[in-house]
N, C-alpha and C positions, 0 to 999 in steps of 0.2 A: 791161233796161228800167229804167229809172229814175226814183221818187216824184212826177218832177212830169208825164211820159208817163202814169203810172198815174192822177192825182189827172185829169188832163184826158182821159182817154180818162169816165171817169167822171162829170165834168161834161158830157160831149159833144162837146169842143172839140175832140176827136181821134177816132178811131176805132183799132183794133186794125191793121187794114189798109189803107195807103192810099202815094201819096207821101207820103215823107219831107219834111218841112217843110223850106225853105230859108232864109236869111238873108236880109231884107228887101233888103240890096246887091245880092244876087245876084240877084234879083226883076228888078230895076232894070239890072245888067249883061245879063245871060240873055236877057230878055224883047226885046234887039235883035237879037241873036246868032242864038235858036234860032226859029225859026219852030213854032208851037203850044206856047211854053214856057207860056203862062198860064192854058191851058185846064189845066193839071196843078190850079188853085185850085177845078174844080166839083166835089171833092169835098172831103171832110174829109182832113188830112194824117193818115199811121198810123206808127204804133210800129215796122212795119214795111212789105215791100211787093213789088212783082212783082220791081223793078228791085235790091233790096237779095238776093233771095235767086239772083239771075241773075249775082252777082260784082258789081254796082256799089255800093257801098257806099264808106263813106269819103271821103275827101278829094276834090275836083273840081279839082286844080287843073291842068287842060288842059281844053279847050275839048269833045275828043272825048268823054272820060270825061263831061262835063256834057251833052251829045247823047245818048250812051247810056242814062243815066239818066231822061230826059226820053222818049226813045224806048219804055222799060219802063215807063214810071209811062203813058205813052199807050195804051199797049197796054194795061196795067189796068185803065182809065176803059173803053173799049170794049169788052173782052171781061167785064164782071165779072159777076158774079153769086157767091151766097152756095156753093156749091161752089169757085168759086176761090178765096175768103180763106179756105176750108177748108185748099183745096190750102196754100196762102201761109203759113197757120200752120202747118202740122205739116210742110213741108220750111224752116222756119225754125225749128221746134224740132228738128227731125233736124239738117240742119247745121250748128245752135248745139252739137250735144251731137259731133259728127264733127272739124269745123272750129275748131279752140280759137283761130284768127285770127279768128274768127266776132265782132261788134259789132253 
């Protein structure tokens, strides 16, 4: 996690849990592409996330990888509740401490 994730989860701009924020371009490519890409925006973007600890993480540069991602950050918005960002943090602080590929 790094100072300015920390400094905005703290203001509120973020949350601990959420989709991973994307780049405005991608906003704008994505959002014709993936069907429910922009319902990913009703909640706050997080530090980390359903989709990030299920192996998508990283780079998007194929179309499928950006689906999957989008698929898991959906499934987080509708399944959430304060139990799951439980679940979310402490198998992303396990896999952070397992996985040294881990980001």
């Amino acid at each position: 996690m790094n100072c300015r994730s920390f400094i905005n989860v703290l203001t509120g701009g973020m949350s601990i849990v959420g989709p991973r924020p994307h780049a405005v371009a991608h906003n704008e490519q994505y959002r014709q592409l993936i069907e429910g890409y922009m319902l990913r925006h009703k909640v706050k973007p997080g530090i980390t996330g359903w989709a990030q600890i299920n192996g998508w993480r990283g780079e998007t540069d194929t179309l499928e990888k950006m689906e999957k991602r989008v698929e898991f950050d959906l499934e987080y918005i509708r399944e959430w509740s304060v139990w799951f960002d439980i679940k979310i943090v402490f198998l992303t602080v396990f896999k952070g401490f397992v996985n040294k590929a881990a980001y």
